[in-house]
C-alpha positions in Angstrom: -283.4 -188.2 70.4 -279.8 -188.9 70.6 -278.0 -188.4 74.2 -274.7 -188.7 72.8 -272.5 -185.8 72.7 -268.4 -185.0 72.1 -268.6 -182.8 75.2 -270.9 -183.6 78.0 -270.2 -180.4 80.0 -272.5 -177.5 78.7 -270.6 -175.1 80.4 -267.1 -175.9 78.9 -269.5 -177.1 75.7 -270.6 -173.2 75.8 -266.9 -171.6 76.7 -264.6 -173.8 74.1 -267.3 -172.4 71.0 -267.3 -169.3 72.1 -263.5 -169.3 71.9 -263.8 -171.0 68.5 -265.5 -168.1 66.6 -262.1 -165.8 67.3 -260.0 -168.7 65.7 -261.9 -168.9 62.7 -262.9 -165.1 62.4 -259.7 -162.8 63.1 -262.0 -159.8 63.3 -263.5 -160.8 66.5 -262.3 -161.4 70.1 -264.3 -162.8 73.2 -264.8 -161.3 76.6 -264.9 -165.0 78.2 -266.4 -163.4 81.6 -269.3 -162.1 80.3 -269.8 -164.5 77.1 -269.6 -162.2 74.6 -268.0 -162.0 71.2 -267.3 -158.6 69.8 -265.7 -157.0 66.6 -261.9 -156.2 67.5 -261.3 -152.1 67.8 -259.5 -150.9 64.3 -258.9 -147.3 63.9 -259.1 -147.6 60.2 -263.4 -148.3 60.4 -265.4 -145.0 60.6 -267.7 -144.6 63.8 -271.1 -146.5 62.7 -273.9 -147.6 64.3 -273.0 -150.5 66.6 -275.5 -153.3 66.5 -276.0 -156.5 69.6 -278.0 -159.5 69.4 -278.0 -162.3 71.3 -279.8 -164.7 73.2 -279.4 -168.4 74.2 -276.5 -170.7 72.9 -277.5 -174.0 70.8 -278.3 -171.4 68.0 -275.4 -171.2 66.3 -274.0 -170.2 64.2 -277.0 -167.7 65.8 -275.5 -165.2 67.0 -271.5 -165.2 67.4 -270.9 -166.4 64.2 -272.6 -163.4 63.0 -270.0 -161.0 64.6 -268.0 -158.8 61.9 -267.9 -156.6 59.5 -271.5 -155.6 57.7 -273.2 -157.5 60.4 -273.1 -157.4 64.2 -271.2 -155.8 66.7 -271.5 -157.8 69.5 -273.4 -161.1 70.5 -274.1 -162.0 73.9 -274.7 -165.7 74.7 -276.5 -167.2 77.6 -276.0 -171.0 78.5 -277.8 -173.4 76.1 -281.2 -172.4 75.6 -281.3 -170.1 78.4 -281.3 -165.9 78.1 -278.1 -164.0 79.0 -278.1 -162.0 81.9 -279.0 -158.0 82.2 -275.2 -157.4 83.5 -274.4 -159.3 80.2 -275.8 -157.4 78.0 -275.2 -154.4 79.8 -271.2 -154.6 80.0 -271.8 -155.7 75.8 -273.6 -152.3 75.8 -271.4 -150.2 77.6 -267.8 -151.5 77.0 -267.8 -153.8 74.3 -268.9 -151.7 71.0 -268.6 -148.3 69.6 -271.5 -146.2 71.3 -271.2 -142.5 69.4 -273.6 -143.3 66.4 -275.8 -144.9 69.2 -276.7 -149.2 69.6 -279.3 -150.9 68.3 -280.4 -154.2 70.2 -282.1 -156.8 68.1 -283.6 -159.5 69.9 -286.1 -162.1 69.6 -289.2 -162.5 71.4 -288.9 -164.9 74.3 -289.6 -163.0 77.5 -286.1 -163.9 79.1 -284.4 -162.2 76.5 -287.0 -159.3 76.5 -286.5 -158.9 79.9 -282.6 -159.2 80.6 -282.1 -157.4 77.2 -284.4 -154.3 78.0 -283.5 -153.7 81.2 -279.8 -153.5 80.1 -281.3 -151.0 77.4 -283.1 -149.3 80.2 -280.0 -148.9 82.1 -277.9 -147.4 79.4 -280.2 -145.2 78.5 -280.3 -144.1 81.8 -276.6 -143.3 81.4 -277.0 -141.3 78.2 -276.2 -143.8 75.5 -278.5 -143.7 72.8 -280.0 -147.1 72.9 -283.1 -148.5 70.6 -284.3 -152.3 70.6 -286.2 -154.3 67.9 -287.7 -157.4 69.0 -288.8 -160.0 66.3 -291.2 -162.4 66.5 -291.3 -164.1 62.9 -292.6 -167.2 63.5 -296.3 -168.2 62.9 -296.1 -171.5 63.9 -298.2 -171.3 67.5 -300.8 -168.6 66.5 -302.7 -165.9 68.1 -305.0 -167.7 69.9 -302.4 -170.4 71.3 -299.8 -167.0 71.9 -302.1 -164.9 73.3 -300.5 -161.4 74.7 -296.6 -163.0 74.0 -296.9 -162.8 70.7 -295.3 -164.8 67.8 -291.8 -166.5 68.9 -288.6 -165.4 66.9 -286.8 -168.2 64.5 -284.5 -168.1 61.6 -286.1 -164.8 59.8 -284.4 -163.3 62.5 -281.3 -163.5 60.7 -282.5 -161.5 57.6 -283.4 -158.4 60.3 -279.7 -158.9 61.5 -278.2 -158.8 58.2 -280.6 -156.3 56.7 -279.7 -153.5 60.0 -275.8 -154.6 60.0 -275.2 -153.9 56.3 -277.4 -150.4 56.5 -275.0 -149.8 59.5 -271.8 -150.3 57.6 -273.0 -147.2 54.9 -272.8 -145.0 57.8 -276.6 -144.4 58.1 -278.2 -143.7 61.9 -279.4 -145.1 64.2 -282.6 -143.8 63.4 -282.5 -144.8 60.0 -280.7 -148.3 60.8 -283.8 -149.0 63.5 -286.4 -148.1 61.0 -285.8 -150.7 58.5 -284.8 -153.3 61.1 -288.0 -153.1 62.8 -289.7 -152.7 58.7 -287.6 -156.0 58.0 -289.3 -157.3 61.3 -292.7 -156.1 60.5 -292.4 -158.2 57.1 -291.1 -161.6 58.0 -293.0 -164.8 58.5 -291.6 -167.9 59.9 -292.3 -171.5 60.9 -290.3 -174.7 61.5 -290.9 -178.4 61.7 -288.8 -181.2 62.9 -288.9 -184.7 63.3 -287.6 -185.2 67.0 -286.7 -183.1 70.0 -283.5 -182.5 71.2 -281.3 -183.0 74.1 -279.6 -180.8 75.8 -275.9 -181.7 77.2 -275.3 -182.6 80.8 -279.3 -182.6 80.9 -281.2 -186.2 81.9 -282.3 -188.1 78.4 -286.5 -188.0 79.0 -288.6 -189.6 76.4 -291.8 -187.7 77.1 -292.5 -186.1 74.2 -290.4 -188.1 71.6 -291.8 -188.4 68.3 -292.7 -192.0 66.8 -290.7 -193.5 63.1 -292.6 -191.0 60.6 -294.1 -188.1 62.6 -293.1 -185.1 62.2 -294.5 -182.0 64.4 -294.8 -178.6 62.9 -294.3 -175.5 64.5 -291.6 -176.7 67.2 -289.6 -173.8 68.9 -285.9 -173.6 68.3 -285.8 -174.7 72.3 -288.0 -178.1 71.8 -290.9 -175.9 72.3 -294.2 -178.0 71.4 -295.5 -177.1 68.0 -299.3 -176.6 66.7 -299.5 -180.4 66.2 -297.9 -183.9 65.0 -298.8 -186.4 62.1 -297.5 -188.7 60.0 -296.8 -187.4 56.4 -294.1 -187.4 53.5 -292.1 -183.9 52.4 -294.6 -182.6 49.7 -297.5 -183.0 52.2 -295.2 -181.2 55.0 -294.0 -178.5 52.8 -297.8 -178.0 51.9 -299.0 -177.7 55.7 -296.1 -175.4 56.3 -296.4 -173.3 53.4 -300.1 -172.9 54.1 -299.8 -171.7 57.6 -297.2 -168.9 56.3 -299.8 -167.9 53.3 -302.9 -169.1 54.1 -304.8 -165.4 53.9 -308.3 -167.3 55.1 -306.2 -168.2 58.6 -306.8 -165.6 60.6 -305.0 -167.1 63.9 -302.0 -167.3 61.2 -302.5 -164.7 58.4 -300.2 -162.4 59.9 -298.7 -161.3 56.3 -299.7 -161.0 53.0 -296.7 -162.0 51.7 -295.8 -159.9 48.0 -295.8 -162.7 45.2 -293.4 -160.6 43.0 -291.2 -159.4 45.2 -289.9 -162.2 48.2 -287.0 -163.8 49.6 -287.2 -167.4 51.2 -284.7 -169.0 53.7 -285.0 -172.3 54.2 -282.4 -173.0 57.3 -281.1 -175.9 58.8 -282.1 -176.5 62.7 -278.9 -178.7 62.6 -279.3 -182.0 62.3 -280.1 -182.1 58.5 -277.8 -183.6 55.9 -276.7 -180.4 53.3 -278.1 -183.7 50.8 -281.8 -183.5 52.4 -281.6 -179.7 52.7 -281.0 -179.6 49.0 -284.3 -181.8 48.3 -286.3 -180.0 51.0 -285.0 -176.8 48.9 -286.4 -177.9 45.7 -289.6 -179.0 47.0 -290.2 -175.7 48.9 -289.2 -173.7 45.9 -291.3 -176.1 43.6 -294.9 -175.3 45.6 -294.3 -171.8 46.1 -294.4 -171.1 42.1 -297.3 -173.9 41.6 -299.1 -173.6 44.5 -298.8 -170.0 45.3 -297.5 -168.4 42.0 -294.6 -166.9 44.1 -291.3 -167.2 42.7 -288.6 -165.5 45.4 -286.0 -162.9 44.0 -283.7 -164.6 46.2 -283.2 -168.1 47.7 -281.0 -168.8 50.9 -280.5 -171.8 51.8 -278.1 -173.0 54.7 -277.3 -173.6 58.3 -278.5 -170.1 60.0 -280.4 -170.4 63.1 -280.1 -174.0 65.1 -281.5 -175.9 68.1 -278.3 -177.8 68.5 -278.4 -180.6 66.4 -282.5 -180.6 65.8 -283.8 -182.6 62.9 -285.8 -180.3 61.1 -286.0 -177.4 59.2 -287.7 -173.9 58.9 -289.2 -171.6 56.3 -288.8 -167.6 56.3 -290.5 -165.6 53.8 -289.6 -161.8 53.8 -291.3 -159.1 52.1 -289.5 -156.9 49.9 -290.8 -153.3 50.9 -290.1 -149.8 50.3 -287.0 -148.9 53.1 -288.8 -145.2 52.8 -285.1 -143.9 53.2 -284.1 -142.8 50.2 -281.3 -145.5 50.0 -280.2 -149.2 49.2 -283.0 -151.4 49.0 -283.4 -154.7 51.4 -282.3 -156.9 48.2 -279.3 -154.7 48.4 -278.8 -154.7 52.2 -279.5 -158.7 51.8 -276.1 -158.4 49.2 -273.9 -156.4 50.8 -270.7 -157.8 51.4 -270.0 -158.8 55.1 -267.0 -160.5 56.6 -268.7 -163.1 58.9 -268.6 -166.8 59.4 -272.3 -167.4 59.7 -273.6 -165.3 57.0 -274.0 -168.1 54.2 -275.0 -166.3 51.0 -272.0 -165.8 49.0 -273.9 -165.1 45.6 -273.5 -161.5 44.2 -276.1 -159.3 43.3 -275.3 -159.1 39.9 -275.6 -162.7 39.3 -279.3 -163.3 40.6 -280.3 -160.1 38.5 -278.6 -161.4 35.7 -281.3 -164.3 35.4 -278.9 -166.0 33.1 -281.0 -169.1 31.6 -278.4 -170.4 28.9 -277.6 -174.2 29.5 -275.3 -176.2 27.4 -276.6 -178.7 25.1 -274.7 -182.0 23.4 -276.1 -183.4 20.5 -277.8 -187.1 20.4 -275.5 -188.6 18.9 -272.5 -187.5 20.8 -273.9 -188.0 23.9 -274.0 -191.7 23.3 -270.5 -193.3 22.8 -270.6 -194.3 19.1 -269.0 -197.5 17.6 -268.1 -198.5 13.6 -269.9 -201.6 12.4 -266.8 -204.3 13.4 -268.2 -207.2 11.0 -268.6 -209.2 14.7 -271.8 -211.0 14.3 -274.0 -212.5 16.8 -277.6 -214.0 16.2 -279.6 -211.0 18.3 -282.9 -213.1 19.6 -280.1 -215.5 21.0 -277.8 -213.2 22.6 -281.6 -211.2 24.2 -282.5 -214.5 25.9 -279.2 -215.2 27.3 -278.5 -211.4 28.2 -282.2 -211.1 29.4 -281.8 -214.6 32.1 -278.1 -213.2 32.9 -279.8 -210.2 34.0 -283.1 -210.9 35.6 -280.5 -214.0 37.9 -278.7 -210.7 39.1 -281.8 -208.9 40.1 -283.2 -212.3 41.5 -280.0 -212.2 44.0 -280.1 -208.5 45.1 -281.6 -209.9 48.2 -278.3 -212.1 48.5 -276.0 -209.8 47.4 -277.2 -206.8 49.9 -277.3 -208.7 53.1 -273.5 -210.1 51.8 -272.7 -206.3 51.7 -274.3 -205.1 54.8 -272.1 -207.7 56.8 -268.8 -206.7 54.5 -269.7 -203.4 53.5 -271.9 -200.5 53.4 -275.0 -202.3 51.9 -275.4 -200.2 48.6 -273.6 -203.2 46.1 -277.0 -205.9 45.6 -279.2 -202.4 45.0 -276.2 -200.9 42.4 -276.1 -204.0 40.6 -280.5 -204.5 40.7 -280.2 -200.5 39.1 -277.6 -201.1 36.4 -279.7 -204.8 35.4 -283.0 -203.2 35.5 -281.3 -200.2 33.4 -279.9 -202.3 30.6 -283.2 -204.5 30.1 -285.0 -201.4 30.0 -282.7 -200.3 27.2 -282.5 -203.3 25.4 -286.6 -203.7 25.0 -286.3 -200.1 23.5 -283.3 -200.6 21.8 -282.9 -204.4 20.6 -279.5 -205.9 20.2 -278.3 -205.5 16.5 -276.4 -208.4 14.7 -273.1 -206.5 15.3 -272.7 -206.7 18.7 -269.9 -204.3 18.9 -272.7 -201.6 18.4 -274.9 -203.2 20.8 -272.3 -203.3 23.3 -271.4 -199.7 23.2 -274.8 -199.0 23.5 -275.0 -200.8 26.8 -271.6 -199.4 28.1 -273.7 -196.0 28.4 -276.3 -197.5 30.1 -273.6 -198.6 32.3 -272.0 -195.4 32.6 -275.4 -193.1 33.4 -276.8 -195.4 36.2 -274.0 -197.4 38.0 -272.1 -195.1 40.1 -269.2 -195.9 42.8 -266.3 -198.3 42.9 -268.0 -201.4 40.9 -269.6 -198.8 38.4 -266.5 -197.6 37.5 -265.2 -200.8 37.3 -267.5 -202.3 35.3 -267.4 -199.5 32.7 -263.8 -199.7 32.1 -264.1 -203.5 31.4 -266.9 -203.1 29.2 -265.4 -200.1 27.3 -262.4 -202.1 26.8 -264.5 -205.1 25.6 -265.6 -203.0 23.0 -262.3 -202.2 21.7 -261.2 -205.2 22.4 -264.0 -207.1 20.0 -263.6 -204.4 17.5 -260.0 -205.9 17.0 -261.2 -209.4 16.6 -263.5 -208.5 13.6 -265.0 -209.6 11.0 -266.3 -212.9 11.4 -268.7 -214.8 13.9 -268.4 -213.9 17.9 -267.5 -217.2 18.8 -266.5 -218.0 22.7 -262.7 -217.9 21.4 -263.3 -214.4 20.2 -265.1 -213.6 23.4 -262.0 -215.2 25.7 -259.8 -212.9 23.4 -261.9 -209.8 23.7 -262.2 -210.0 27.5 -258.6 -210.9 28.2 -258.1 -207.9 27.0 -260.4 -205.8 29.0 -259.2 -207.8 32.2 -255.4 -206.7 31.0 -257.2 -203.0 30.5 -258.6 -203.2 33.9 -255.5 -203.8 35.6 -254.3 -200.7 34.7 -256.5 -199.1 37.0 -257.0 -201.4 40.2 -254.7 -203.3 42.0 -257.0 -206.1 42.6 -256.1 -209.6 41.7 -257.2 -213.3 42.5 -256.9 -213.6 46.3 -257.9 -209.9 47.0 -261.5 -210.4 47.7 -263.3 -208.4 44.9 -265.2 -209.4 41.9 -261.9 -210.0 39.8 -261.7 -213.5 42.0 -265.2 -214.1 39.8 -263.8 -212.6 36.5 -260.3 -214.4 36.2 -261.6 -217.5 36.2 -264.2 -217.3 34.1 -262.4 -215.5 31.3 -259.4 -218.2 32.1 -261.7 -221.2 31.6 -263.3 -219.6 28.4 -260.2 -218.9 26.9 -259.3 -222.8 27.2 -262.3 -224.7 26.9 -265.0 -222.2 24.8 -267.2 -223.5 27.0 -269.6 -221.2 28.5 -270.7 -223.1 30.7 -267.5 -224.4 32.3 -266.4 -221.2 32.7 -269.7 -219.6 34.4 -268.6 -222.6 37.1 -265.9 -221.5 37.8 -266.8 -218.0 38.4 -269.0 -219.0 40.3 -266.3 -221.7 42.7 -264.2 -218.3 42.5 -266.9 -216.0 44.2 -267.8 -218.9 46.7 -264.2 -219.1 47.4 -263.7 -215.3 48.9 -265.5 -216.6 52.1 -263.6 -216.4 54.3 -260.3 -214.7 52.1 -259.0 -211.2 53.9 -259.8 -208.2 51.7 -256.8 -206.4 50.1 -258.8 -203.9 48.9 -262.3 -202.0 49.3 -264.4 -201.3 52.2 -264.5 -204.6 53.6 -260.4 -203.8 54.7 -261.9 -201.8 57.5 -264.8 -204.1 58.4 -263.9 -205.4 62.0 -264.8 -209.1 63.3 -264.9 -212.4 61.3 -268.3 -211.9 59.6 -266.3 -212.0 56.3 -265.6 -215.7 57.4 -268.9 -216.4 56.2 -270.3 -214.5 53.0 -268.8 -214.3 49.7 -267.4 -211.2 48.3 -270.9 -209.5 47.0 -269.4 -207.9 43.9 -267.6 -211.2 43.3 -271.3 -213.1 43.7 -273.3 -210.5 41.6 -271.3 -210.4 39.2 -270.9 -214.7 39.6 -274.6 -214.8 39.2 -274.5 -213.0 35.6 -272.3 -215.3 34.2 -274.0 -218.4 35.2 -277.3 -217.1 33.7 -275.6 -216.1 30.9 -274.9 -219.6 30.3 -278.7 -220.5 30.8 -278.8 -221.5 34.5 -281.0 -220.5 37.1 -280.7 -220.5 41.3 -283.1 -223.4 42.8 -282.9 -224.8 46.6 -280.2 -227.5 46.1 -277.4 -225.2 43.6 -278.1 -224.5 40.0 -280.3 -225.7 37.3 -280.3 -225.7 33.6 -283.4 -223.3 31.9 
């Protein structure tokens, strides 16, 4: 677990977010005292029921993000991980909301919050208020032997009961009505996380009791680094499948707490905080992908997002909510689930109309203009030469990933040797499929879209601008044989092309202090040869050359004193197997 934090003082950590949900929500303000964030009084909104949730901070956005119009009405925060108090909740209860339509108090099942939250129920009741409380326990990663009279613990499905009750509120509808479907929503929910590491908690001592070993993942951990039902080693479909299984399993009995409606669903797959939006997105897909083939269940709708955290927790959980009958003559919980709401944690912004559109039209290109086409230019090559020499060219760039990555992790970020292995590997693959032609203007263009599909980032873009260009370029030197004079020709004028769109020149410490020379040398000597050496004296030379331009600009130290440019070495590399030579332990050999 990481022990590093931007503020190491959970109380101001606790005060300063607080205050942040009223600078990014105008609709709220924040009784700093008592820790609560409450919608703003505004004549112009008709009495509704006022609904309060709460609980420990380290959820967020959980719960004061979810302050606002069509949600809550209040949220009451406790210090991290820890229950507010019974006063808190109280003076939320009492002078913090509208109470003529009556309160409703959802609140998840850990006993602090049960307690502090109920007696502060307890107490207004007392007083007169009309007061009911829902308390959800969702999650079905412990069991009911393991939870024995506690009950299940509440998670992220939480949030569906808060948005569900919040947007029935908004319509005006009681209290009654409003705590019927929240404790139906409730009722129907199933939850259950997993993570790869515990967290720690700010201004806390860093302990490494229970920390998780490269690979394990435990399933079932609490949103408060509560232990889990058990730890393994797996990859994401075989996770997914455990976790999927213990929410659907009907055989389970210490899990089969709800037979969960295979037409009519909605899954949540939330963020516990520390997960790239990038992983979510895969962890999505996979989810979605086994509940329609292993469980023929295919969810009317699909939220995905940040929702319910513990801090900055490296995992993930799973909510499946039944879609039932509200039995109150009204919206439905799809439509409740759609309302609008004017909150900063709600993350759902796809209308109704849209999902029950189910529009499945996709755009289609035809084959052959999905492929950059080229005329015939007359430019002939002999094809089983130009394979071998494109084929060793090739396979010497993918011999010197190795090289070319450990170059980039000292100047760089460490992606250029596996960029350049991709695009190699791409174009031989195409080229076995597709053999060069005789006019190598068509070949060429063929390979540019290879280029194009696989290489992304800076030298991607690069290199399909030069090679683009190179067709045009050839195109203008037809008919005729492609002799290294045409060639020199062709790719002075990509390298003219190309300085149209980067600054980079000779001295700059990029791959153009590789392809200068060698187009320089070809263009006065014809010799291939010649000119892959000095390419390669050129990529050999950037050690220790400042960089003008790229990532390395950044890179602090005097590493760079001792590698070559990497793109200026890859790309080195091609030309000298181009011209038939190969690596070996003293230089450079002839094949």
């Amino acid at each position: 677990m990481s022990a590093k934090h931007f503020i190491n003082d959970p109380t101001k950590l606790v005060d300063s977010a607080l205050n942040s949900v009223t600078l990014t929500n105008p609709n709220v303000a924040l009784d700093p005292d008592h820790k609560i964030v409450y919608r703003r009084p505004n004549d112009s909104h008709p009495p509704q029921v006022s609904i309060i949730s709460g609980g420990g901070s380290g959820h967020e956005p959980s719960f004061a993000s979810m302050v606002g119009p069509g949600m809550l009405s209040a949220a009451v925060a406790g210090t991290i991980f820890a229950s507010p108090s019974a006063e808190q909740v109280r003076r939320a209860i009492t002078s913090r909301v509208q109470t003529a339509e009556g309160i409703l108090v959802v609140v998840m099942n850990y006993t602090g919050d049960v307690l502090n939250f109920g007696m502060a129920v307890e107490k207004a009741r007392a007083s007169g208020t009309r007061v009911e409380m829902v308390v959800v326990g969702d999650d079905v990663g412990v069991g009911r032997t393991k939870a024995g009279k506690v009950g299940r613990r509440g998670i992220a499905g939480t949030v569906l009961v808060l948005k569900i009750a919040g947007a029935l509120a908004a319509q005006g509808r009681s209290l009654e009505e409003v705590s019927q479907v929240a404790k139906l929503t409730a009722d129907n929910l199933v939850s259950v996380g997993a993570s790869l590491e515990h967290v720690h908690v700010p201004g806390r001592d860093l302990t490494q009791e229970d920390k998780l070993e490269l690979g394990e993942v435990e399933i079932g951990m609490g949103i408060h680094n509560e232990a889990g039902s058990g730890r393994g080693k797996m990859d994401l479909p075989e996770l997914v499948k455990k976790m999927l299984s213990q929410l659907l399993d009907a055989s389970d009995a210490d899990r089969a707490f709800l037979n969960v409606n295979s037409n009519e669903c909605v899954l949540l797959v939330n963020n516990l905080g520390g997960v790239s939006p990038l992983e979510l997105g895969g962890i999505t897909a996979e989810v979605v992908s086994q509940l329609r083939e292993n469980w023929s269940i295919q969810p009317v709708r699909i939220l995905a997002g940040t929702f319910m955290t513990s801090l900055n927790g490296l995992g993930f959980s799973i909510s499946l909510l039944n879609v039932v009958n509200t039995n109150i003559g009204g919206p439905s919980m799809i439509e409740l689930l759609d309302a609008d709401s004017e909150v900063t944690g709600w993350s759902a912004p796809i209308k109704k109309t849209t999902w029950e559109a189910k529009n499945k039209a996709v755009l289609t290109e035809n084959a052959e203009d999905s492929a950059q086409q080229a005329k015939p230019s007359g430019l002939k090559i002999d094809p089983q030469v130009a394979t071998k020499a494109l084929t060793t060219a090739l396979q010497t760039v993918i011999a010197a990933e190795a090289d070319i990555t450990r170059y980039d992790t000292v100047v760089g970020d460490g992606d250029c040797g596996i960029g350049l292995k991709r695009g190699a590997e791409a174009i031989l693959s195409h080229i076995d499929k597709q053999p060069l032609r005789e006019d190598i203007v068509s070949s060429l263009a063929s390979i540019v879209n290879v280029v194009e599909n696989v290489m992304d980032g800076t030298s991607g873009a690069l290199y399909a601008i030069f090679l683009n260009a190179l067709v045009k370029g050839l195109h203008e030197q037809g008919p005729g044989d492609a002799t290294p004079e045409v060639w020199a020709k062709a790719l002075k004028h990509s390298c003219d092309a190309l300085s149209k769109y980067t600054p980079a020149r000779p001295g700059d410490r990029t791959l153009i202090d590789a392809l200068y020379p060698y187009v320089e040398t070809l263009g006065q000597t014809g010799d291939v040869k010649k000119a892959a050496d000095a390419s390669r004296k050129g990529a050999e030379g950037t050690k220790g050359m400042k960089a003008s331009l790229g990532r390395t600009v950044y890179v602090g130290g005097s590493l760079y004193e001792e590698v070559p440019d990497p793109g200026a070495w890859g790309l080195a590399c091609f030309f000298t197997g181009l011209a038939g030579q190969k690596p070996n332990e003293e230089g450079w050999e002839s094949i």
